[in-house]
N, C-alpha and C positions, 0 to 999 in steps of 0.2 A: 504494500500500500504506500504509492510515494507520499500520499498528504500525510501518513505518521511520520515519515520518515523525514520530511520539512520539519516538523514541530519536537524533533527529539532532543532534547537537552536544551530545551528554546521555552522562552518567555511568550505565553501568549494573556494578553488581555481581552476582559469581559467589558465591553463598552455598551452600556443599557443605565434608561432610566426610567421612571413610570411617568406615564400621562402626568399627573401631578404635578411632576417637576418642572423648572423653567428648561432643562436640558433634555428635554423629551420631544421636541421641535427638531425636527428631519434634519434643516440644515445644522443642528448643534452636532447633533450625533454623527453625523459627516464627518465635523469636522475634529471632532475627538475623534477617529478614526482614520483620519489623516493622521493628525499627529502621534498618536500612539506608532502607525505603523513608519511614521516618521522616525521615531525614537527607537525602532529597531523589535517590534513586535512583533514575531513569528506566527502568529495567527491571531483572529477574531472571535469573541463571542458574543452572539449578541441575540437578540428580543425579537420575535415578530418578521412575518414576510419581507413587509417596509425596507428595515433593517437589514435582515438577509439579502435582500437581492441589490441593494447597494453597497455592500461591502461587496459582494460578488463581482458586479459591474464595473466595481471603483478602483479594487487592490488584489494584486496578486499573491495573496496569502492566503492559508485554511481559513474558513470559516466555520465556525461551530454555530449550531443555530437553535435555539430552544423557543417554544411559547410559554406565557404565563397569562398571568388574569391580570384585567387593566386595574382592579384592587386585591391586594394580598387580602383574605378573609383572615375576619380574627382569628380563628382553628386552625390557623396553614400549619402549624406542629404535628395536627392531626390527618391533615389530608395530603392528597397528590395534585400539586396544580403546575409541575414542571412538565410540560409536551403530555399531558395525561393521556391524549388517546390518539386511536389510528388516524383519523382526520388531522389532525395537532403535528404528526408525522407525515402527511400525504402533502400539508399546506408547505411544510420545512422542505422537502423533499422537491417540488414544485420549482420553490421561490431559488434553489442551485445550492444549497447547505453541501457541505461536504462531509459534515459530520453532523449526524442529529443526536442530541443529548435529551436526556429523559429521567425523571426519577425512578430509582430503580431501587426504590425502598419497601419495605416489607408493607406499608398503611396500604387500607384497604383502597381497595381500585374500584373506578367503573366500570365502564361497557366495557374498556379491553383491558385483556391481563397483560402482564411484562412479556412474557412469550409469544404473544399476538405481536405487539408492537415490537419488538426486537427482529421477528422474524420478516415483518413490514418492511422495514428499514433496510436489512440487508439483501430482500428481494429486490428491491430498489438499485441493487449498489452501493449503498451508503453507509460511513460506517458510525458504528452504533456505539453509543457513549454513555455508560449508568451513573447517575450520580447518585452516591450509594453515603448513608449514616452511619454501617457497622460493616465491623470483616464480613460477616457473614451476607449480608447483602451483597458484596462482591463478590464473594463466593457464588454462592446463587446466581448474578446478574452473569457472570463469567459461563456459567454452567448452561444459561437458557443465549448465550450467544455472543453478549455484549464484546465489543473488541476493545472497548476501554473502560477501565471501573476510574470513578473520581469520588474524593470528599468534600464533595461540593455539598452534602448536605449533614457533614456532620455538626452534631448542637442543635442544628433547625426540625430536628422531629421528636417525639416521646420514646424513641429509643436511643436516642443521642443527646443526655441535655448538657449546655455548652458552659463549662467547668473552667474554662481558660477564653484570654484575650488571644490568647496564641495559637497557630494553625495545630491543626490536630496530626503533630509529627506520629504518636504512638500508631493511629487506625492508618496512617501511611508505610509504617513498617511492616504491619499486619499482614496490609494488602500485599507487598511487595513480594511479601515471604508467602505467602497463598494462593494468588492468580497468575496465572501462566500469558500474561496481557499487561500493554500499556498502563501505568497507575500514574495518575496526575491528583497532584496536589490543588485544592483550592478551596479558599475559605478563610478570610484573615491573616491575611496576610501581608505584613506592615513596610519591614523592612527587606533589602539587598540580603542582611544575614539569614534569613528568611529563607530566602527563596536557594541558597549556597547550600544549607543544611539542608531541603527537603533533594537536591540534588545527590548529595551523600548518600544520602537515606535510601536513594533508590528511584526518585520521580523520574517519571520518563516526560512531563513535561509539567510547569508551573503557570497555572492561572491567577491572574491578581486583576481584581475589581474594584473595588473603593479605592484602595489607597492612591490609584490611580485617574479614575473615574469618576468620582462622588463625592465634590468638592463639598458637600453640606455635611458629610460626613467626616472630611478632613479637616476641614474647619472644628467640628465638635470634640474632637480628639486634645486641639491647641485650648477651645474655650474650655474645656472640660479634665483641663490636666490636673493629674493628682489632686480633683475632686473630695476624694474619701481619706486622703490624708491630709489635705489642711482642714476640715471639717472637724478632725480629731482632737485637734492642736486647741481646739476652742473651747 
């Protein structure tokens, strides 16, 4: 697969924002997507057809391509709202995604199961990417097809709750040492030492989104420092 083979020991960013946001305007997202691949970003992730087929259009890098809901639901701990179904994968698939990523966690599913849609994807040609909360979920996602397991969701479901500011290096050694497939790192992920360690460790490639991307979140990080410790002080 040469589009694994682009992204191997390479930085790719998640360039997405929600309707909500003031950076959620086609031409913003463009143009974060200019410049990330400016700055040396080996592939794309991104939100939505829109999205997908402009990065396609625009840049000659992978793209990973997911859907979500134009509002996270309060329960998203509890449910599946990453690519949830075959449509969700037919639209990615359409719009030229070179990888369609999907939650490939154990919460209950809709209309299609993870085996539906994984086998979808690769009928397609396309390769299939789980974004998985436990070893075992990549275990699993590995076993019904996935060519790539990721921690993209660990912390964010009721089987993963999220313990550390820090990326979840332990459920990356796991996977590394358990699936016979690409393991990508992502989720929190702040700094350069970062991303040098999850290398170490084993990732066959590093995704990073906020600290990147999401300047209302980078900002929060500076308004918000050491919060709980001068609080104490008082």
């Amino acid at each position: 697969m040469d589009v694994l083979k682009q992204l191997k020991n390479k930085v790719i960013v998640s360039v997405q924002a929600m309707p909500s946001e003031p950076l959620y305007r086609e031409e913003c997202i463009i143009a974060m997507m200019q410049s990330v691949v400016k700055g040396g970003a080996a592939g794309l992730r991104v939100a939505g057809v829109r999205d997908v087929v402009n990065a396609k259009k625009l840049f000659k890098v992978p793209v990973i391509g997911i859907t979500k809901p134009e509002v996270i639901p309060p329960n998203w701990r509890e449910i599946v709202y990453i690519t949830p179904t075959i449509k969700d994968a037919k639209d990615l698939v359409q719009a030229g995604a070179d990888i369609i990523a999907f939650d490939g966690t154990s919460r209950p599913r809709g209309e299609n199961n993870l085996k539906q849609i994984i086998k979808f994807i690769k009928l397609n040609n396309k390769i299939a990417m789980a974004d998985v909360s436990t070893t075992q979920e990549g275990i699993s996602a590995r076993l019904l097809g996935a060519d790539i397991v990721s921690t993209t969701l660990s912390g964010y479901t009721q089987f993963s709750p999220e313990v550390s500011d820090e990326p979840d290096f332990e459920l990356l050694k796991e996977l590394v040492n358990s699936v016979d497939c690409p393991v990508i790192l992502e989720g929190r992920i702040w700094t350069p030492q970062q991303v040098d360690k999850a290398f170490e460790l084993g990732a066959y490639s590093v995704v990073i989104g906020s600290a990147i991307t999401r300047p209302q979140l980078i900002t929060k990080k500076f308004v918000n420092r050491n919060k709980d410790e001068k609080s104490s002080k008082y």
